[in-house]
MARKE-813114 format. One line per field, with one value per residue (C-alpha): residue in one letter; x, y, z; chain. Coordinates in steps of 0.5 Angstrom, whole numbers, plus 2048, in hexadecimal, padded with zeros to 3 digits. Layout:
BEGIN
residuo a ...
c1 X ...
c2 Y ...
c3 Z ...
cadena A ...
***
This chain:
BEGIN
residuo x x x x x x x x x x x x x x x x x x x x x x x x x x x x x x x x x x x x x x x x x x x x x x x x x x x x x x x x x x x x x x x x x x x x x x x x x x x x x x x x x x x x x x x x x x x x x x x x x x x x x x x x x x x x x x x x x x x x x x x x x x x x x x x x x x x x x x x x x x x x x x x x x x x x x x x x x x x x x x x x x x x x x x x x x x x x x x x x x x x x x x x x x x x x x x x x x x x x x x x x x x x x x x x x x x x x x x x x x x x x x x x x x x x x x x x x x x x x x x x x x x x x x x x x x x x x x x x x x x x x x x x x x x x x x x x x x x x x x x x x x x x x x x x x x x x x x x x x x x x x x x x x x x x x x x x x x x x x x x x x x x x x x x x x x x x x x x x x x x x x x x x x x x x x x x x x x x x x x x x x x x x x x x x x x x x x x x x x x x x x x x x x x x x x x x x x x x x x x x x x x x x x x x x x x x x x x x x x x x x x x x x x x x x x x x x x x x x x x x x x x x x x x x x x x x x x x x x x x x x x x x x x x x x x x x x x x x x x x x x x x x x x x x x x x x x x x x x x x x x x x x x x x x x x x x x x x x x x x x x x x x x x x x x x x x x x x x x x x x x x x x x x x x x x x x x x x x x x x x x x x x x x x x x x x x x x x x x x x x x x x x x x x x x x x x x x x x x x x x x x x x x x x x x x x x x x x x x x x x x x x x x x x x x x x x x x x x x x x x x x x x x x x x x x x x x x x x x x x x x x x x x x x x x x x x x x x x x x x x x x x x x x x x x x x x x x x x x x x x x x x x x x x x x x x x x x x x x x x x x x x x x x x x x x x x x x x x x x x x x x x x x x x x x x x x x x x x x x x x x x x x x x x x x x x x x x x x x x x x x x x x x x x x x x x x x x x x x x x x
c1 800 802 805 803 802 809 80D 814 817 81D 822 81F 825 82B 82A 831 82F 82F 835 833 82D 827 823 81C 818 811 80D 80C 806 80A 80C 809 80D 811 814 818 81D 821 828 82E 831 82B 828 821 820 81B 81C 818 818 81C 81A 81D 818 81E 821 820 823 823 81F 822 825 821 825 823 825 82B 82C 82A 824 820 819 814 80D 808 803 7FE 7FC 7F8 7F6 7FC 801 7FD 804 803 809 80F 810 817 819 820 825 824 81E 81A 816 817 811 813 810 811 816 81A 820 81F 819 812 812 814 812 815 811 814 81A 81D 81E 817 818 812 80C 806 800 7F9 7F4 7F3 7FA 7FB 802 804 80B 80D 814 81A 817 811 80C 808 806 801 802 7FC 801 806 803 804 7FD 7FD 803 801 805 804 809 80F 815 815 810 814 80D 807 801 7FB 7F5 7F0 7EB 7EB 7EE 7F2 7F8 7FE 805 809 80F 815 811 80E 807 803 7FE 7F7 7F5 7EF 7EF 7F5 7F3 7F6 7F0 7F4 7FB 7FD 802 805 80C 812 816 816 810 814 80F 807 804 7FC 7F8 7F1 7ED 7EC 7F4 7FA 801 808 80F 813 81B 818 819 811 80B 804 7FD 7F8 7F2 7F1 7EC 7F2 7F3 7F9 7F7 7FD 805 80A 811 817 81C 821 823 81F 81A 81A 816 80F 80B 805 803 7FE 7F6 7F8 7FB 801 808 80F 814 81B 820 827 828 82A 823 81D 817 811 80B 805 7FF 802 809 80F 810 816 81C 821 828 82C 833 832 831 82A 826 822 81C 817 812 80D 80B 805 807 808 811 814 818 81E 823 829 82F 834 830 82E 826 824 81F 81B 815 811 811 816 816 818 81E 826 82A 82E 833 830 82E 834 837 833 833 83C 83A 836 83B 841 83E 83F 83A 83C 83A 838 831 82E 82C 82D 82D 832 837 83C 841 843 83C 83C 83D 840 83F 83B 836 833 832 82B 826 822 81C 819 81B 820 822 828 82F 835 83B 843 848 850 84F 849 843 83E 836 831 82A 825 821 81C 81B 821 822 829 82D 830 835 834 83A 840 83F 844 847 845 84C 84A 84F 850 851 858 85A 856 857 850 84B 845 83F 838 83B 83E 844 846 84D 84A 846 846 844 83F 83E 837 83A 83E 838 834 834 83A 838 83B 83D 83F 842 847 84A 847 840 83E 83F 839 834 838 837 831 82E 831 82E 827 828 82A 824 829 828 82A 82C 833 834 83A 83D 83C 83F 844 845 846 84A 84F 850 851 857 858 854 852 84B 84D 854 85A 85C 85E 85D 857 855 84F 84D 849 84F 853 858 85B 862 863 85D 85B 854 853 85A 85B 85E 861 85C 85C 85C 857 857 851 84C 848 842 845 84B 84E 851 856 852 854 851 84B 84D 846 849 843 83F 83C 83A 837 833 831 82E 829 828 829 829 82C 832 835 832 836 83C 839 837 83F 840 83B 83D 844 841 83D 83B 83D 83C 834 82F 832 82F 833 835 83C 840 847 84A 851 854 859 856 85D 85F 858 858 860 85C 856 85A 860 859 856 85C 85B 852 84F 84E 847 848 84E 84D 850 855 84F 84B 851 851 84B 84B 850 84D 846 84C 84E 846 845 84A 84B 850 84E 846 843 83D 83C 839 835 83B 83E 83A 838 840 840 839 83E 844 840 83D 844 845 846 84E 850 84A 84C 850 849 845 84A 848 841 842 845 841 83A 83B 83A 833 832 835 831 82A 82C 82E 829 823 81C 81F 826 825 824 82A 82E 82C 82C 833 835 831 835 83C 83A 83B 83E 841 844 84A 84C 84D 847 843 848 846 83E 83D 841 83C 836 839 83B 833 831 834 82E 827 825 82B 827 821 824 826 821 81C 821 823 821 824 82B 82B 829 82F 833 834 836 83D 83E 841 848 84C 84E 84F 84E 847 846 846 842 83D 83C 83C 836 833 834 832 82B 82B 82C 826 822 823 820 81A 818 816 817 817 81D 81F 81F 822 828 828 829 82E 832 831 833 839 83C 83D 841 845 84C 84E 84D 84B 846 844 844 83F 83A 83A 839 833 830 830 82D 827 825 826 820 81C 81A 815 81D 821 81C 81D 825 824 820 825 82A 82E 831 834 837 83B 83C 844 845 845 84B 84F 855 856 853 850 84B 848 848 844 83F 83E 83C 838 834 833 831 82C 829
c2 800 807 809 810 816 81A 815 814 810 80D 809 802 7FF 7FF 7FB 7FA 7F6 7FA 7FC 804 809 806 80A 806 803 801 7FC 7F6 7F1 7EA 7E8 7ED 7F3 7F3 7F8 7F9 7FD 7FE 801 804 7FD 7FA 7F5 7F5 7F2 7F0 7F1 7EE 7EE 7E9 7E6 7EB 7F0 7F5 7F4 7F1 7EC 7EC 7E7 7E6 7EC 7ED 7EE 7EF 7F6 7F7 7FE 802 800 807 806 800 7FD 7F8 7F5 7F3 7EB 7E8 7E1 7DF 7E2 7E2 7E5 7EB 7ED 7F2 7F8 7FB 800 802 807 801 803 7FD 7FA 7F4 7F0 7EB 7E6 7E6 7E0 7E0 7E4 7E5 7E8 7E5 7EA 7F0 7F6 7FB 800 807 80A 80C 80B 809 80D 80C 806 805 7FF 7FF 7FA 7F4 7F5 7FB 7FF 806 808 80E 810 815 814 819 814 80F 808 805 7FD 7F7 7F0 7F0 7F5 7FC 800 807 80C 813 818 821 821 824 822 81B 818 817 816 811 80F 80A 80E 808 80C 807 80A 811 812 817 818 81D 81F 825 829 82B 829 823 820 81C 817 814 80E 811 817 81E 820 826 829 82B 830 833 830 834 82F 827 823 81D 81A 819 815 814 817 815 814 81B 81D 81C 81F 821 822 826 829 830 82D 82D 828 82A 827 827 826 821 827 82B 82F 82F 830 830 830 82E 830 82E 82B 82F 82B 827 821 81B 817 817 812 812 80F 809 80B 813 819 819 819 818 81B 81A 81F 820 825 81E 81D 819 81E 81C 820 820 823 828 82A 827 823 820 820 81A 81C 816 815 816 81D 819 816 813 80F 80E 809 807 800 7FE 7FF 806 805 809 806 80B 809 80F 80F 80C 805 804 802 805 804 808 807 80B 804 803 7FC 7FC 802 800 7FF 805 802 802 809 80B 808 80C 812 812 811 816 81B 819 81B 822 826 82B 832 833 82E 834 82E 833 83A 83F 83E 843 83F 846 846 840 83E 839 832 837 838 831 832 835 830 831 833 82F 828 828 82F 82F 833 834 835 836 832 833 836 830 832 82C 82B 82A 828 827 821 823 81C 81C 822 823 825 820 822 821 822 827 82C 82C 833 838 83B 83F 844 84C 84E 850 849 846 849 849 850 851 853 853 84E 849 847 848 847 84D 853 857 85E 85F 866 867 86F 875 878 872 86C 867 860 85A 855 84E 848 842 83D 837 83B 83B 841 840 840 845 84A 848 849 850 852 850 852 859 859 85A 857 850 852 853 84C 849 851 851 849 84B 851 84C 846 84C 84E 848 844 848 841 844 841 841 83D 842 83C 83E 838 836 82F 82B 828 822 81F 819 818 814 80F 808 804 801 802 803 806 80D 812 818 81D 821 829 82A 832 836 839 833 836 831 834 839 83E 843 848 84E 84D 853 856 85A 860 862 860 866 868 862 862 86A 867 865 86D 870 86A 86F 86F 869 864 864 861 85C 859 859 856 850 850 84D 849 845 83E 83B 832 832 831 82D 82D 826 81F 81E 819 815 817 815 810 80C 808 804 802 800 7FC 7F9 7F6 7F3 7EF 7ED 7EA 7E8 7E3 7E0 7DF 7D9 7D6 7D9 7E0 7E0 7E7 7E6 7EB 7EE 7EF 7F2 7F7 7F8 7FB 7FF 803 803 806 80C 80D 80F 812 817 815 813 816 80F 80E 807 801 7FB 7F7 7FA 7FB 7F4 7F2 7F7 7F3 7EB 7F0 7F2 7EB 7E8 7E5 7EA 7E9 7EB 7F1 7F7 7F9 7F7 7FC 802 801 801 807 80B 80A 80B 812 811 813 80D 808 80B 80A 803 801 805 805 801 7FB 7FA 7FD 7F8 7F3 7F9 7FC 7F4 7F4 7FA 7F9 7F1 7F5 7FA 7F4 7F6 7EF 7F0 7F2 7FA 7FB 7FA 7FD 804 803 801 807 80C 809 80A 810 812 80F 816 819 818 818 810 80F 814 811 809 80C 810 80B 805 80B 807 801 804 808 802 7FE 803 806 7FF 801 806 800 800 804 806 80D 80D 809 80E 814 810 80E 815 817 812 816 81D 81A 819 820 823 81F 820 828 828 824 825 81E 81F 817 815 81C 819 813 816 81A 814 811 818 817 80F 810 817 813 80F 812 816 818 81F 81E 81A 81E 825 821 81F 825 828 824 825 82D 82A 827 82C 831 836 830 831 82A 827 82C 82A 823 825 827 822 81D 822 822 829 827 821 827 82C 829 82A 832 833 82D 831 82D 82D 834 832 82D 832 837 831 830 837 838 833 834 83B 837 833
c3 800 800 805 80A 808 809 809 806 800 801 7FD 7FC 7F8 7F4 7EE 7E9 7E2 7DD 7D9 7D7 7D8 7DA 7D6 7D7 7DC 7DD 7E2 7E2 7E2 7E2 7E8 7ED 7EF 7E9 7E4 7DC 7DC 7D4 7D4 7CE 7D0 7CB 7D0 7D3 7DA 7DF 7E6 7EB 7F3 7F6 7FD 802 800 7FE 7F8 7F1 7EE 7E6 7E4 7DC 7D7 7D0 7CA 7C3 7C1 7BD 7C1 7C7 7CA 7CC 7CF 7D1 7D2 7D4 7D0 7D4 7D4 7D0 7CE 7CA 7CF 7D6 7D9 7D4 7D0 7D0 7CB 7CA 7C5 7C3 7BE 7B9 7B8 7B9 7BF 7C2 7C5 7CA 7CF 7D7 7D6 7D0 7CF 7C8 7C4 7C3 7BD 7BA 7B8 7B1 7AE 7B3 7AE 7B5 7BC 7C0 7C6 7C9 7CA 7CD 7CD 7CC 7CD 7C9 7C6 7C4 7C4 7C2 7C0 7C1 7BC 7BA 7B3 7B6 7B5 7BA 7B7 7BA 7BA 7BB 7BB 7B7 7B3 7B1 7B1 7B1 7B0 7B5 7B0 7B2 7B7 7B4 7B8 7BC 7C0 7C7 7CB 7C8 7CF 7CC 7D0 7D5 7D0 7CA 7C3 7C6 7C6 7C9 7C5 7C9 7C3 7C3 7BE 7C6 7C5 7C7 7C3 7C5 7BF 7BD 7B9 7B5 7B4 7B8 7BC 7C0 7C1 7C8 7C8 7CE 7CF 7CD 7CB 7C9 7CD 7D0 7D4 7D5 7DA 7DB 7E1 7DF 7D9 7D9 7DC 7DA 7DC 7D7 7D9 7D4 7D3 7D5 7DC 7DE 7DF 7DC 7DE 7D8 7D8 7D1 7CE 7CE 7D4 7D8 7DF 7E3 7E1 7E6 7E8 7EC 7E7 7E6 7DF 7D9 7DB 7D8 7DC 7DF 7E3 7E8 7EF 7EE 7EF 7F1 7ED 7F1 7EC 7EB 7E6 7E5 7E1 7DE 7E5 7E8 7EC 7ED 7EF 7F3 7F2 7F7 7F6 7F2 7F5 7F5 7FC 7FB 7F6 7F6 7F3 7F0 7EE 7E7 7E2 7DD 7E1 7DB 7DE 7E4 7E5 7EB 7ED 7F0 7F7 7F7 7F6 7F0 7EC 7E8 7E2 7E1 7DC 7E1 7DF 7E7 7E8 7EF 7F3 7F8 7FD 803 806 80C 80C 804 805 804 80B 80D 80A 803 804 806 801 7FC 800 7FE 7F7 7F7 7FB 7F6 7F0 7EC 7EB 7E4 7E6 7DE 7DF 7E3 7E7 7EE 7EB 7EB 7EF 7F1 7F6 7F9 7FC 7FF 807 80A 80D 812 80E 80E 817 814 812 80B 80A 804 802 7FD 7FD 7FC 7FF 7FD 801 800 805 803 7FD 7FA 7F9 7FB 7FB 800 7FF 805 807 80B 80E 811 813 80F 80A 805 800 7F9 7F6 7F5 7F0 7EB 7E7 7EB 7EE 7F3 7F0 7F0 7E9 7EC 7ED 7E8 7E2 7E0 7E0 7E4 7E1 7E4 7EA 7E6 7E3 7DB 7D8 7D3 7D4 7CE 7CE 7C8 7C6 7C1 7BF 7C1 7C6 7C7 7CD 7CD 7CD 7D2 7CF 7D4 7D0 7D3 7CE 7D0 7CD 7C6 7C3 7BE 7C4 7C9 7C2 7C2 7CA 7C9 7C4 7C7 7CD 7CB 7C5 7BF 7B8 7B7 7B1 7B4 7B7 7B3 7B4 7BB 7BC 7B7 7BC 7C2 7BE 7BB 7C2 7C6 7C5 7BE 7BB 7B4 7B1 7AA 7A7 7A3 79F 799 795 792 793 792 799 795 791 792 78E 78A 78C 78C 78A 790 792 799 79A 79B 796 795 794 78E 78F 788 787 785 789 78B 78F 795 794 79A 797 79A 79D 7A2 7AA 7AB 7B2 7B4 7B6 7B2 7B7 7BA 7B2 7B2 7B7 7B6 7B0 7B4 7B6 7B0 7AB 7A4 7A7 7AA 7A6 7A0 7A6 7A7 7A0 79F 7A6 7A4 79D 7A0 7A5 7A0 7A0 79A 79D 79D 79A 796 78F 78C 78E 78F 78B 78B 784 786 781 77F 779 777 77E 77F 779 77B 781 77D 778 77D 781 77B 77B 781 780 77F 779 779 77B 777 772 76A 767 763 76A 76D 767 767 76F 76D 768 76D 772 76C 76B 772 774 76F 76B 764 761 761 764 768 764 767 765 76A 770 76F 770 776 779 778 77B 782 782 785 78B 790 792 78A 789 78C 784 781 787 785 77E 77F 784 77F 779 77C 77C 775 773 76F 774 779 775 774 77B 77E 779 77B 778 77B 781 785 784 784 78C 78E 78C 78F 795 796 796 79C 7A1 7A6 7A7 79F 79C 79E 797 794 79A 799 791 791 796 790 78B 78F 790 788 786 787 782 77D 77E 77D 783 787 787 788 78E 790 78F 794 799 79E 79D 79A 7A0 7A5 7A2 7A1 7A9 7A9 7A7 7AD 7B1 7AD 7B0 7A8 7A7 7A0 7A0 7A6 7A0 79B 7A0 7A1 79A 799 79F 79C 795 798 79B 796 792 799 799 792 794 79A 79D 7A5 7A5 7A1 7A5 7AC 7A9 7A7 7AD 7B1 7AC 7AD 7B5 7B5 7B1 7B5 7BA 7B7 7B2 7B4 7AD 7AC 7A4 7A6 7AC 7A7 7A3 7A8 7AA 7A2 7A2 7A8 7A7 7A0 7A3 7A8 7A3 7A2 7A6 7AD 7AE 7AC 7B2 7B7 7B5 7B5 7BC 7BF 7BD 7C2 7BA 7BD 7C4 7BE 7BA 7BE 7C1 7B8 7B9 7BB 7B7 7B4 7AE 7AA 7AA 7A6 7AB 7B1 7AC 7AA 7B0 7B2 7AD 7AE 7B6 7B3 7B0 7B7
cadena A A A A A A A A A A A A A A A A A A A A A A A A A A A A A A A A A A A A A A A A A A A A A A A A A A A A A A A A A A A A A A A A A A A A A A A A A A A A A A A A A A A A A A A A A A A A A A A A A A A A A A A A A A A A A A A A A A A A A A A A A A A A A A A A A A A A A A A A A A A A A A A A A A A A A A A A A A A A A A A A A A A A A A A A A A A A A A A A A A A A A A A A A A A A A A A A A A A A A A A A A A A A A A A A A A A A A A A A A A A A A A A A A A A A A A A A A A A A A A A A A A A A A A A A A A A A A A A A A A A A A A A A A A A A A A A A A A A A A A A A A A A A A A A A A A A A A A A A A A A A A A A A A A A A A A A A A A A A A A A A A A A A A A A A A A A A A A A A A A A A A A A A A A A A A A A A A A A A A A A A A A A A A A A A A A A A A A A A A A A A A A A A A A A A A A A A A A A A A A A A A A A A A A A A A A A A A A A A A A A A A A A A A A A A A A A A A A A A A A A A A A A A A A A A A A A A A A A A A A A A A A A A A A A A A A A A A A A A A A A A A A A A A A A A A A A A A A A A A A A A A A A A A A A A A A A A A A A A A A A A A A A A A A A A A A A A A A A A A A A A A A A A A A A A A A A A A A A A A A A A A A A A A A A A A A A A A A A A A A A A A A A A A A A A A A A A A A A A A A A A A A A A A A A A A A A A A A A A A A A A A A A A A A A A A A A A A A A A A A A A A A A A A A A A A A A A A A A A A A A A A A A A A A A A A A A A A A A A A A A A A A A A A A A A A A A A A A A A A A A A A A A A A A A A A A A A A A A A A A A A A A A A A A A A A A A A A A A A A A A A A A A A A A A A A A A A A A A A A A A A A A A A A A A A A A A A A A A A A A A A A A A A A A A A A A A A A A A A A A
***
């Protein structure tokens, strides 16, 4: 039963067992008392309470997903399956169904063209899926039903009202949405940030969680009638107390938040920055999940609560840990206000308020627990020095610390700005609050972040090489496909070419902004300082091929291999000159144009075995950018011979080799208008096979993949489909985290700046995939310049 009124949650127990976060987590009705938690480690397991009425004991771990696992659901049992059934979700776009005592699953389910994220059961089977790709599904079995498309960024919270047929998604575009048999029925708008979670009061009631750090109760006619506030950070999670309205809610300012008839009345921290996921069991205990992969349990009941030692332990653990002053989780601190040890004589006046001491120079932080009538450190708090500008080196401003405070003066007579900066800021987004916060035009962001970047380190944001180079070519050397070569300086002014161009330091910056004023006078200033400034990367308007050749060494190593073939591979001295001819045509060397004679031995050519393919695969890369190959291979007629070959090489269990020049002629098939649409029309299974890729740790494949990645952008900014964006977004996102070659990386980032230009849905999409946090180390690469630039502009962008 619930335990009395006022009473206190204690820690229950510790449980370890999974290997990363744990990301999600739901009750149990199979055995009683049970719960599901899921984790970055790709396991799902079933926990159940052992006999000593404290801890758990894992009962068996679930495996099934080829990645993270991220959310969590019962379905409620039925004839077939009288123990009810289990559903995961994961960032390999499927959900898995299980049973409650098999580790591998009874089905799965495909359709979601990114992470599921979020679930949640009805009656008589029915399964709603919340996903990245900005649709809900709804699910009877093993069947896909419905799609729930408006939303137009990811869907991170779906709930299944008791009311047949309604249903809730909660998504980062900030809204929620009540459906009705799949159609839209109203939009709630109220959150300032991405909704992260939903969790039903009533038939007519429900509650939502967002990253604007507030709670809000809705009535389903689509009144907000209350918003909570207490976390200090984003909350991700949301769940209620059986037959009351009384909840809790965790967060990434490192707690869990009991609330009771509207107020918060306890606040746990825990040793860990994400807190991602909470639930609560039949008896009234709280189940909580977080990013150090630790399961804890807490309970109001004395008789289920740790021993002292445990508690101990935990409260140790929770005193070592740093907190980062940065998160805002305690405010603004300045540590030369802070009191001693003394200060924690005084009791506190609330659960959960928090203090801040300094002892010997250290900064720690105190929260109050009103049920023990003492202060429990919470850790110490990192980065804030507590020194005097003298010995700090650092200048104050409105009472916090800065490494830069730059004084910005508007016009002769007018007022002088203050502008506060550290270099561990971003210079785009300090530029940016600097402009908000003093009402100027945003007009002036890139000269005010230039301003800063010129000013700080003497880092300037554009190159002063001289040379003008093609970012995009590989070049020619040693045939030896897979290998890197020499890369060859092309002169001529390639749209992608950085150019010698002088620094623009804004010592204009008065004339600018007194544009604003007296717009006749300053702004001819600032169209010649963002003439010098302009982004010369995106939208990219056409693909990008790999024309490099050397057409005798790749024809020395078919015939040197051809001599080596079996009997019926074996290419005659007249197929051998036929090849040769097909390579001049191609390849520009001689006017004719390829003959079918010709394609059909290139076709027995890339058919070879594949130890000996990968001269035949350079042939067929080159020659496809040639528009009457590229209509044969690609037409109705051939096409689907030709991406089953290609697709057969992407295994990445196969020979580099021909995974490096498959990619190149995927890539290279953009050239023409029937390679344009071939690939359009398998995007979904190129792509699927073609991320496979990522795994090797091959540079070169890495700048083909993306390449391929680019290649489809560009095609995507024309036709403006959000589904093959989100597709593609997820690719760049899945393969950044991987890839360490900076070519690479430069066209990942060219083609995200591709696909979100001019397209809002496609920058909320960006965002709510955290594709920005992603980017963001790349701005401040040295070389080449040319990353740091892209890179730039695209933050610019989200």
């Amino acid at each position: 039963a619930m335990a009395g009124e006022g009473s206190t949650f204690r820690l229950r127990c510790s449980l370890l067992g999974h290997g990363q976060d744990v990301r999600g987590l739901t009750r149990g009705l199979f055995p009683e008392g049970s719960f599901v938690s899921v984790s970055r480690d790709r396991t799902a397991r079933l926990w159940a309470p052992d006999g000593l009425n404290r801890g758990f004991t894992e009962m068996h771990c679930m495996s099934g997903h080829s990645n993270f696992v991220s959310c969590v659901c019962i379905i409620p049992p039925s004839d077939l399956y009288p123990r009810g059934l289990i559903a995961t979700g994961g960032n390999d776009h499927n959900i898995c169904i299980f049973t409650v005592d098999n580790p591998a699953p009874l089905y799965v389910l495909k359709g979601h063209k990114n992470t599921v994220c979020s679930l949640s059961s009805g009656k008589f089977g029915t399964l709603l899926s919340g996903s990245w790709d900005t649709t809900a599904k709804v699910w009877l079995n093993d069947r896909c039903m419905m799609t729930l498309q408006g939303h137009t960024a990811a869907i991170w919270a779906v709930k299944i009202l008791p009311e047949q047929g309604l249903m809730l998604t909660g998504s980062a575009d900030k809204t929620i949405k009540l459906w009705k048999a799949g159609r839209c029925e109203r939009t709630f708008t109220g959150h300032e940030d991405c909704v992260r979670g939903l969790a039903i009061l009533s038939e007519m009631e429900f509650l939502s969680c967002a990253n604007d750090a507030s709670v809000r109760r809705w009535q389903i006619s689509g009144e907000c009638l209350q918003v909570y506030y207490g976390h200090t950070n984003y909350i991700y999670s949301i769940s209620v107390f059986p037959r009351c309205k009384d909840f809790v809610t965790t967060g990434e300012d490192r707690s869990l938040r009991i609330w009771k008839q509207g107020e918060c009345a306890q606040t746990i921290r825990l040793p860990a920055q994400s807190v991602w996921c909470c639930c609560v069991l039949d008896n009234g205990d709280i189940v909580v999940g977080a990013s150090d992969g630790i399961i804890r349990v807490f309970t109001e009941s004395l008789e289920r609560t740790a021993s002292a030692e445990e508690i101990q332990a935990f409260e140790n653990e929770l005193a070592q840990a740093s907190i980062d002053p940065k998160t805002g989780d305690l405010g603004d601190i300045n540590a030369d206000d802070l009191p001693g040890r003394e200060h924690l004589k005084d009791p506190g006046t609330r659960d959960g308020q928090t203090r801040l001491i300094k002892d010997n120079g250290k900064v720690e932080a105190y929260q109050w627990s009103v049920s023990e009538g003492r202060w429990i450190k919470i850790g110490d708090v990192v980065g804030s020095s507590g020194a005097t500008q003298q010995t700090s080196g650092k200048v104050l401003f409105e009472g916090k610390e800065y490494d830069y405070v730059f004084t910005i003066d508007v016009n002769e007579n007018g007022p002088s700005y203050k502008l506060p900066y550290n270099i561990t800021d971003d210079p785009w987004l300090t530029a940016y609050n600097f402009l908000q916060k003093n009402d100027l035009n945003p007009m002036f962001l890139d000269q005010v972040a230039k301003f800063i970047m010129d000013n700080t380190k003497g880092q300037t944001l554009l190159s002063t090489s001289n040379q003008f180079s093609d970012p995009f070519t590989v070049g020619a050397g040693r045939y030896v496909p897979g290998s890197s070569s020499g890369s060859s300086a092309i002169p001529g002014a390639d749209p992608f070419t950085v150019t010698a161009r002088t620094s623009f330091y804004i010592r204009h910056l008065g004339t600018l902004l007194n544009a604003l004023c007296c717009p006749s006078v300053g702004m001819d200033a600032y169209q010649s300082a963002a003439a010098k400034v302009e982004n010369i990367y995106f939208p990219k308007k056409d693909a990008v091929t790999f024309d490099q050749a050397n057409p005798t060494q790749i024809l020395g190593k078919l015939k040197e291999l051809n001599g080596s073939a079996a009997e019926e591979h074996k290419l005659t001295e007249d197929d051998l000159i036929i090849l040769e001819k097909l390579l001049s045509a191609t390849c520009n060397t001689s006017t004719e144009t390829p003959t079918a004679q010709q394609l059909q031995t290139l076709w027995r050519a890339v058919n070879w075995p594949e130890d000996i393919v990968f001269p035949a695969l350079d042939i067929l890369r080159l020659s496809v950018r040639h528009p009457t190959v590229n209509e044969n291979f690609c037409s109705e007629k051939e096409h689907v011979q030709f991406i089953i070959l290609l697709l057969k090489f992407l295994n990445p269990k196969g020979k580099q080799a021909n995974q490096l020049l498959a990619l190149r002629a995927l890539c290279n098939c953009f050239v023409s208008h029937a390679g344009q649409k071939l690939m359009m029309e398998q995007r979904d299974e190129i792509m699927t096979q073609a991320i496979e890729t990522k795994s090797g740790n091959n540079k070169n494949i890495h700048i083909a993949l993306a390449t391929l990645t680019l290649n489809y952008a560009v095609c995507l900014h024309k036709v403006n489909n959000i589904e093959g964006k989100a597709q593609c977004l997820s690719v760049i996102s899945t393969v950044m985290e991987v890839v360490q070659d900076l070519e690479a990386i430069f066209r990942l980032l060219v083609a995200l700046g591709t696909l979100i230009s001019d397209d809002t849905n496609a920058v909320q999409l960006a965002k709510s995939l955290g594709v920005d946090s992603q980017i963001k180390k790349y701005a401040s690469v040295s070389e080449p310049a040319k990353v740091k630039e892209c890179c730039r502009f695209v933050l610019n962008l989200l």
